[in-house]
C-alpha positions as semicolon CSV with decimal commas, in nm:
position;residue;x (nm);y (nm);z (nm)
1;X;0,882;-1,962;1,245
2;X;0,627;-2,202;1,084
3;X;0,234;-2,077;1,074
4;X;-0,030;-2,320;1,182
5;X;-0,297;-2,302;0,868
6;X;-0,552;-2,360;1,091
7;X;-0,787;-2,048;1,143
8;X;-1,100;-1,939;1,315
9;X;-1,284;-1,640;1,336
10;X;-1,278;-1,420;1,642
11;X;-1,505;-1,131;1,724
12;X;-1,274;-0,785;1,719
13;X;-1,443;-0,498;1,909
14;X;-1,264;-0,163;1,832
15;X;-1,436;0,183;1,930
16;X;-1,752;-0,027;2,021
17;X;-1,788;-0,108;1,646
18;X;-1,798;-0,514;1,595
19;X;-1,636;-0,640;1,259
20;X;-1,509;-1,007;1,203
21;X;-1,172;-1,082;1,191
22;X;-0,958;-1,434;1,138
23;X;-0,706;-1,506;1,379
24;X;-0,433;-1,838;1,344
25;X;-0,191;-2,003;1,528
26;X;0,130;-1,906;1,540
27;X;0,399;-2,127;1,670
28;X;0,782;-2,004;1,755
29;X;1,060;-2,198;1,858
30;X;1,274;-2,025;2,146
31;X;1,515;-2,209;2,342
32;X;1,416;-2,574;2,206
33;X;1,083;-2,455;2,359
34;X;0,761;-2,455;2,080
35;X;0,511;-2,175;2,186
36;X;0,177;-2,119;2,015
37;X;-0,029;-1,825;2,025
38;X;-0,375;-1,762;1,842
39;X;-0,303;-1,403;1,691
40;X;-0,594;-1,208;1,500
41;X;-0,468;-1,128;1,106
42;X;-0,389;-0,789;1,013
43;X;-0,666;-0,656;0,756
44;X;-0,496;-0,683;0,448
45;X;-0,533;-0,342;0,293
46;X;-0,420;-0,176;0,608
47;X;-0,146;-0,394;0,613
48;X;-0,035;-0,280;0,294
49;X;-0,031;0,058;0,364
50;X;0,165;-0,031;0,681
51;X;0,423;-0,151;0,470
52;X;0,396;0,173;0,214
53;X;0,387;0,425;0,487
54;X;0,731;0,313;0,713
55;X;0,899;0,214;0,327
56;X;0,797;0,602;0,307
57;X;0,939;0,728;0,606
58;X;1,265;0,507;0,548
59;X;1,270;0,666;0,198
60;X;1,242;1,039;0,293
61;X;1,542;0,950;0,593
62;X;1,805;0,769;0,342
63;X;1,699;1,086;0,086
64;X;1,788;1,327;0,360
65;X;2,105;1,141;0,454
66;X;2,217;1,106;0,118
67;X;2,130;1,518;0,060
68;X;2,402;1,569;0,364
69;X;2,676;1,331;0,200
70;X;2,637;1,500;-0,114
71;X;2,652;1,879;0,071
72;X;2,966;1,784;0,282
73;X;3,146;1,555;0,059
74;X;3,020;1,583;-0,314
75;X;2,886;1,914;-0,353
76;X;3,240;2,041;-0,562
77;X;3,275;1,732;-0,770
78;X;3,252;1,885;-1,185
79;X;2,877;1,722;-1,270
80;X;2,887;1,408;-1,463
81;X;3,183;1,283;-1,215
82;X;3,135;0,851;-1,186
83;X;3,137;0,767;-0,783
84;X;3,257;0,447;-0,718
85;X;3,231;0,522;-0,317
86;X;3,096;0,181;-0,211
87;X;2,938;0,355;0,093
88;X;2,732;0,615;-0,133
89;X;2,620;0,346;-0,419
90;X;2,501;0,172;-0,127
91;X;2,294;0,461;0,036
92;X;2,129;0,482;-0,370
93;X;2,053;0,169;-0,390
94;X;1,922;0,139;-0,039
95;X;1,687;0,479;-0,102
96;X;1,573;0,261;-0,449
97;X;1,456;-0,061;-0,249
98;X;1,207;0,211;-0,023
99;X;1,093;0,385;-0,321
100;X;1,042;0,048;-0,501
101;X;0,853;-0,106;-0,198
102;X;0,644;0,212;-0,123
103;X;0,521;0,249;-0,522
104;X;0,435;-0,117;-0,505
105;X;0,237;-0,145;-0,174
106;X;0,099;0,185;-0,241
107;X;-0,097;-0,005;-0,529
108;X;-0,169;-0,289;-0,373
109;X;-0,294;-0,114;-0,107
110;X;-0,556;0,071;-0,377
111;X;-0,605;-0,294;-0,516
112;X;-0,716;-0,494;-0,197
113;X;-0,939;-0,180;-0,165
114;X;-1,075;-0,156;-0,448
115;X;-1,177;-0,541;-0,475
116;X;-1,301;-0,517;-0,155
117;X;-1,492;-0,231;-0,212
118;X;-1,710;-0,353;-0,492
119;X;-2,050;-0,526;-0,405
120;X;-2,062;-0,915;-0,378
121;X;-2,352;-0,887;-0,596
122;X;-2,235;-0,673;-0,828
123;X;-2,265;-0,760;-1,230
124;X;-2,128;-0,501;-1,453
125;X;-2,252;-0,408;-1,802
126;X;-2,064;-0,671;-1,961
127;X;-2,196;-0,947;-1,746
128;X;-1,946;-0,974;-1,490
129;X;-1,937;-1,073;-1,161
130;X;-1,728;-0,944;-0,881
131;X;-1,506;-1,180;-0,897
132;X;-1,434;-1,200;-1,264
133;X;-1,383;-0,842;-1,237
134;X;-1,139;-0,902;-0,931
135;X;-0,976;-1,064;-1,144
136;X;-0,948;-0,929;-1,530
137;X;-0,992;-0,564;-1,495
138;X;-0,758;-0,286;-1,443
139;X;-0,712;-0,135;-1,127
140;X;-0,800;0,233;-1,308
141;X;-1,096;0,088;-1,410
142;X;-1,222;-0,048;-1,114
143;X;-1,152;0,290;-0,954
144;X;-1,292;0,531;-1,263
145;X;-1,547;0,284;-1,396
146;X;-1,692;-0,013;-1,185
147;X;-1,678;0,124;-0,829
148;X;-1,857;0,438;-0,969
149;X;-2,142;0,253;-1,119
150;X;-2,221;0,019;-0,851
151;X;-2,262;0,273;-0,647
152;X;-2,404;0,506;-0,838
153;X;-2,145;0,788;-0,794
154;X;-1,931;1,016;-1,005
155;X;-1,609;0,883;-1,152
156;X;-1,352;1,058;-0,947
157;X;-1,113;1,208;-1,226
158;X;-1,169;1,571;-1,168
159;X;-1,052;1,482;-0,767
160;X;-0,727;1,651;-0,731
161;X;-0,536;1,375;-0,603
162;X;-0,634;1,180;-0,966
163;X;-0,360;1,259;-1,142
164;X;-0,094;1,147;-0,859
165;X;-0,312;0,823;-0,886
166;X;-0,270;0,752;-1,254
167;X;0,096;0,820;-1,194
168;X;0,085;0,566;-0,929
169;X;-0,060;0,306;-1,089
170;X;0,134;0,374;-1,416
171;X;0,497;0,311;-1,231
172;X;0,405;0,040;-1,043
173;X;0,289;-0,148;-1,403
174;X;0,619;-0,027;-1,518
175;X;0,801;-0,197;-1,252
176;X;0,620;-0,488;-1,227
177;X;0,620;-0,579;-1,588
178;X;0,984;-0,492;-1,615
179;X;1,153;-0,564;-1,958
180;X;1,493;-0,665;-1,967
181;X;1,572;-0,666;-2,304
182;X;1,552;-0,281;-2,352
183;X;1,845;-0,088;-2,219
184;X;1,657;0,279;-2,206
185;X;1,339;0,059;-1,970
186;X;1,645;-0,074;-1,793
187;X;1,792;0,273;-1,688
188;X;1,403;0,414;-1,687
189;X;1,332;0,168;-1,377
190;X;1,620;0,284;-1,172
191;X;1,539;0,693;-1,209
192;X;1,175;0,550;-1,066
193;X;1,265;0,655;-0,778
194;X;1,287;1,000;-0,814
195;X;0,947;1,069;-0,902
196;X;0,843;1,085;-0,574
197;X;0,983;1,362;-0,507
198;X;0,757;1,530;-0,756
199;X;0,429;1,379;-0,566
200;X;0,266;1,466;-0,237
201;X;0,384;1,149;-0,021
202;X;0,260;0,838;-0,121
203;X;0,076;0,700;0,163
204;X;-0,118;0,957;0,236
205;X;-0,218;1,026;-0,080
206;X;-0,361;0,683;-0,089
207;X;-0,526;0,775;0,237
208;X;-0,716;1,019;0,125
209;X;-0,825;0,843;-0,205
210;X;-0,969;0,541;0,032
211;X;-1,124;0,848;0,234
212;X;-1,291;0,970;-0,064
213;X;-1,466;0,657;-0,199
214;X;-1,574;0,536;0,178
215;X;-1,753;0,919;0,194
216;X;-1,914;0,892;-0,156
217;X;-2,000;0,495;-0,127
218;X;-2,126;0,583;0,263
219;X;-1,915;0,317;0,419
220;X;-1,868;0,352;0,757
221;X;-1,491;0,117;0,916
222;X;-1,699;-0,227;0,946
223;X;-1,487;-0,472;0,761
224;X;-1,309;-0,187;0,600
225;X;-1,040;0,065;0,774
226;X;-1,145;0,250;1,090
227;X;-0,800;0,355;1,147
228;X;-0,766;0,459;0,790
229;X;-1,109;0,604;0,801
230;X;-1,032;0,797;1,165
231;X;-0,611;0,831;1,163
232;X;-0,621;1,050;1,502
233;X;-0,720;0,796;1,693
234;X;-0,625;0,723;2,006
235;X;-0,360;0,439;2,008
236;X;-0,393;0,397;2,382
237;X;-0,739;0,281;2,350
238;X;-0,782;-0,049;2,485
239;X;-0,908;-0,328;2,214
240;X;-1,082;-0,588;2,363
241;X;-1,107;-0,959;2,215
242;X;-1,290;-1,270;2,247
243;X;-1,313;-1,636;2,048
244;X;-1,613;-1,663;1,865
């Protein structure tokens, strides 16, 4: 599939709320045959947590498969016992690749938000404008610090979801910035995974966070998430389109 980098803008009417949207041409090859279609761009933050939310779903299956293995197969092994069961290393490592994916698009998810989120003409204390911020300050920050003060709100850190938050963002640093020349961050990275467990589910904790600041900063979908914003809505709901 190749994607046309051509784009215009199209005007994207969902719940009778207008927002604008960018839509490109995509082109397929089937059967010798090219085919184009103009096809609007997924928002990208909603996108993310697209990606978070089914690596979550996938992650709580392969964790409930590999739970029956171990009960029917495993569960009289003496502890410590090495498995070399190519069928069962491949389940772990599978179950790894969701947690890894949902961690990291969890964050990213919080980053395109959080960028978004701040003002275009915002200038922090130190002189900085959005965009330097965009690009130079920590996600925490932008979250505890800047997004607070531009709009004139209390830093979120006594939220009860904070915590799960700085854990987030934490572990994802972790496994981005991964060294390999230290064995104990080399075995760290791979028991990632199980923290999870220990959190309420990823995604929607995320969810509610993006909830939280849209209430306190009064933002109402717009160019920001009306699904996220409203998640019972109705999926049968006709969206209607038009070129701009």
């Amino acid at each position: 599939m190749r994607v046309d980098n051509r784009q215009s803008g199209i005007l994207h009417v969902l719940n009778e709320k207008k927002s604008f949207m960018l839509a490109t041409d995509f082109e397929f090859e089937v059967d010798n045959q090219n085919l184009m279609f103009h096809i609007p761009l997924p928002k990208v933050t909603e996108l993310f947590l697209s990606i978070a939310q089914k690596s979550s779903d996938s992650y709580k299956e392969k964790d409930n498969e590999i739970g029956r293995l171990l009960s029917s197969e495993y569960k009289n092994f003496p502890r410590g016992t090495l498995i070399t069961d190519s069928k069962f290393i491949t389940m772990i490592y599978d179950l790894f690749e969701e947690s890894y994916k949902c961690l990291t698009f969890s964050a990213m998810t919080l980053e395109s938000f959080a960028n978004n989120l701040i003002p275009n003409d915002y200038v922090d204390k130190k002189g900085r404008t959005k965009e330097e911020i965009e690009r130079t300050e920590k996600l925490i920050n932008k979250l505890k610090i800047v997004i607070p003060d531009a709009f004139n709100i209390p830093a979120p850190t006594n939220q009860p979801w904070w915590q799960d938050l700085v854990k987030v963002i934490k572990n994802r640093n972790e496994l981005v910035h991964f060294k390999y020349h230290a064995v104990h961050s080399y075995i760290e990275a791979f028991t990632k995974p199980l923290f999870l467990r220990s959190l309420t589910p990823l995604p929607e904790t995320i969810i509610t966070v993006i909830q939280y600041y849209c209430k306190e900063c009064q933002i109402e979908g717009g160019l920001f998430l009306p699904d996220i914003l409203n998640r019972d809505v109705n999926n049968s709901e006709q969206i209607q389109s038009e070129e701009k």
